[in-house]
Rosetta silent file (secondary structure, phi, psi, omega in degrees, C-alpha in Angstrom):
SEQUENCE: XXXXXXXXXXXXXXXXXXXXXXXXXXXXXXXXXXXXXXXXXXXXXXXXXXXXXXXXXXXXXXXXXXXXXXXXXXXXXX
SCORE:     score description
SCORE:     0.000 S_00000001
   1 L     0.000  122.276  168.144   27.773  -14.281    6.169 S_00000001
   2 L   -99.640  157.134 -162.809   25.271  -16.110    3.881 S_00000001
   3 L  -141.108  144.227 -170.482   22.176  -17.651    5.107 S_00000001
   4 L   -91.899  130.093  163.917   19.525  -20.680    2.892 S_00000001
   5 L  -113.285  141.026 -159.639   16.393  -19.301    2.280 S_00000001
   6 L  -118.433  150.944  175.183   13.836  -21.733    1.404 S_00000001
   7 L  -136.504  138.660 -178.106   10.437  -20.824   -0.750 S_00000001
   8 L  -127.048  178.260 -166.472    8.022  -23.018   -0.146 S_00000001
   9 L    35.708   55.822  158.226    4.361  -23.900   -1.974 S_00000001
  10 L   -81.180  138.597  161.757    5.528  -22.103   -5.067 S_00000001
  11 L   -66.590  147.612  171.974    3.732  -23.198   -7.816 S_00000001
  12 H   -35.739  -77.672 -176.249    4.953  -25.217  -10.756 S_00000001
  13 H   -59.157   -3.910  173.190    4.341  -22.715  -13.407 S_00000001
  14 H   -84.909  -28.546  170.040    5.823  -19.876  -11.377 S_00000001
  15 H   -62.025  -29.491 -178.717    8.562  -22.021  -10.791 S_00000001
  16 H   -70.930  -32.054 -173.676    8.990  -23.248  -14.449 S_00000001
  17 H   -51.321  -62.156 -178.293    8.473  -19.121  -15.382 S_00000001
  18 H   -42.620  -81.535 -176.432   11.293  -18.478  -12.634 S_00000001
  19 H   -28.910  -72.841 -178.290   13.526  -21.376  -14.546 S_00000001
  20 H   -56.354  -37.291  153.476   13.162  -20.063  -17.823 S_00000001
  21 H   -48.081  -69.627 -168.369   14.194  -16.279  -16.903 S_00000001
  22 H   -56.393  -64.843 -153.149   17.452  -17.690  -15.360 S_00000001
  23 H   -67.834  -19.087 -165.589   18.056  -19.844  -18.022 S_00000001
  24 H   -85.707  -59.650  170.842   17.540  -16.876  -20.566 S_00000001
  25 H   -26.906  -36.924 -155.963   19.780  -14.682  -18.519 S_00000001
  26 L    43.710   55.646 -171.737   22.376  -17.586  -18.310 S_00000001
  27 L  -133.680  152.234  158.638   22.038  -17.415  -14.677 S_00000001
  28 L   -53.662  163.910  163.255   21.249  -20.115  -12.021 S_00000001
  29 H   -65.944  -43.018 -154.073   17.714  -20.032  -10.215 S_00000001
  30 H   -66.362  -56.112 -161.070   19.813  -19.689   -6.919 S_00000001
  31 H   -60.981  -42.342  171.709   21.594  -16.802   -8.975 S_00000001
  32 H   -81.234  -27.272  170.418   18.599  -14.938  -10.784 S_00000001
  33 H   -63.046  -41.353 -162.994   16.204  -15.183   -7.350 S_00000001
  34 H   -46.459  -52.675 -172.136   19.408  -13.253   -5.909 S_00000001
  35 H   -67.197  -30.394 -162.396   20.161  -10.577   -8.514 S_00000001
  36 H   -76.756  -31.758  155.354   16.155  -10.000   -8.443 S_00000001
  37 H   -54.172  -65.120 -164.245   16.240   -9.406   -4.582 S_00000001
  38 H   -71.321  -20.622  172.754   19.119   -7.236   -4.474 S_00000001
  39 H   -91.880  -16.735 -168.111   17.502   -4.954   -7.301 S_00000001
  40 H   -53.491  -72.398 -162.018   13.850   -5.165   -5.475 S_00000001
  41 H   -31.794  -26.722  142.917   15.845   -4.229   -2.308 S_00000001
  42 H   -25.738  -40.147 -167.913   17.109   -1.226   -4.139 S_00000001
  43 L   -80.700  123.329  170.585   13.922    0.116   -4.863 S_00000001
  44 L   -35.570  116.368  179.498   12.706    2.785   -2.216 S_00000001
  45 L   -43.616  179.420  139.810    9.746    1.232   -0.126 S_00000001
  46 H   -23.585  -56.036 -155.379    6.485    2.838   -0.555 S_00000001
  47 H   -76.898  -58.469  161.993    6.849    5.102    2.680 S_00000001
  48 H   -15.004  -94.759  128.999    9.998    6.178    1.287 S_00000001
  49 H    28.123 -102.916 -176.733    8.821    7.159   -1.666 S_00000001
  50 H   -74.945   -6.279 -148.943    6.735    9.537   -0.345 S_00000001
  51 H   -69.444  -56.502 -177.266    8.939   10.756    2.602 S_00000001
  52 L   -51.872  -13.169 -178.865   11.146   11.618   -0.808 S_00000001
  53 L   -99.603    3.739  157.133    8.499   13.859   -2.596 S_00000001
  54 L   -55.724  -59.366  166.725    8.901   16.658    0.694 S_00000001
  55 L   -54.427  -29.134  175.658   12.235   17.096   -1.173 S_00000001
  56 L   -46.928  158.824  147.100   11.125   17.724   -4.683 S_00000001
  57 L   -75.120  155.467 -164.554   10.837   21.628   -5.617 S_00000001
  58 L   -81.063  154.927 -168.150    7.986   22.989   -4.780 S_00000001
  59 L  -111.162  125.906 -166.712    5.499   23.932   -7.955 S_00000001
  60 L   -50.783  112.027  174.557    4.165   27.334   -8.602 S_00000001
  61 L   -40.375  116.907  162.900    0.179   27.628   -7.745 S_00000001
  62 L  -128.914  129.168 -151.316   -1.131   27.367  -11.450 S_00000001
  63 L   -96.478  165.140  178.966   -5.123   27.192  -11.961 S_00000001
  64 L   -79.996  -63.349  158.749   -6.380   24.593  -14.453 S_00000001
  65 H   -30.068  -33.184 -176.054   -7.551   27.546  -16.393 S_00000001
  66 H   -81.900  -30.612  168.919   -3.888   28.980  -16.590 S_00000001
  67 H   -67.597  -75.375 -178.832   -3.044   25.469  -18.252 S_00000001
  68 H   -33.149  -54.520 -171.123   -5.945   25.496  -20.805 S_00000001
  69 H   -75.534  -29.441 -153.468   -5.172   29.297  -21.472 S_00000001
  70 H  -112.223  -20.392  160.746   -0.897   28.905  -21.989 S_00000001
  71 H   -68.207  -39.349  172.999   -2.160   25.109  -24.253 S_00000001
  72 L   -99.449 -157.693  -53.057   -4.166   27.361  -27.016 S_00000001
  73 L   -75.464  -98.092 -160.398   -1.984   29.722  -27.407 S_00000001
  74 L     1.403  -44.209  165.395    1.110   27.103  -28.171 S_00000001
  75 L   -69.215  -10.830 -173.479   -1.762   25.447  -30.418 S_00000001
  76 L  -109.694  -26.076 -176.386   -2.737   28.514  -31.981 S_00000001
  77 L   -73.192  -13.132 -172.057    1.015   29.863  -32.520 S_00000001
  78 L   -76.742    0.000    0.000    1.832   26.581  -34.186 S_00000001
């Protein structure tokens, strides 16, 4: 089931901006506002996000010193 969503007080130039995207695309406005939803909606909220970095592996305590010392030598073996 589809349902009209109305945007209202948009401004001209965002709307002419909006226009010109579409038209470059060779998509309707009605068509390029759609596709541009449906990829936002894609995108993992914020909260998400982070919920998702619990999963990552976890990274081996390494001191900033331990960087600095394993960066010269790589610069000095070069």
């Amino acid at each position: 089931m589809s349902v009209s969503l109305y945007i209202r007080d948009m401004p001209e130039e965002l709307r002419d901006r909006v226009k010109q995207r579409a038209i470059a695309n060779r998509q309707s406005i009605n068509s390029f506002l759609l596709d541009l939803i449906e990829r936002e909606m894609q995108l993992p909220t914020l909260d998400e996000w982070l919920d998702g970095l619990d999963d990552l592996p976890k990274v081996p305590d390494v001191t900033t010193g331990e960087i600095v010392e394993v960066m010269r030598e790589i610069r000095e073996s070069s």
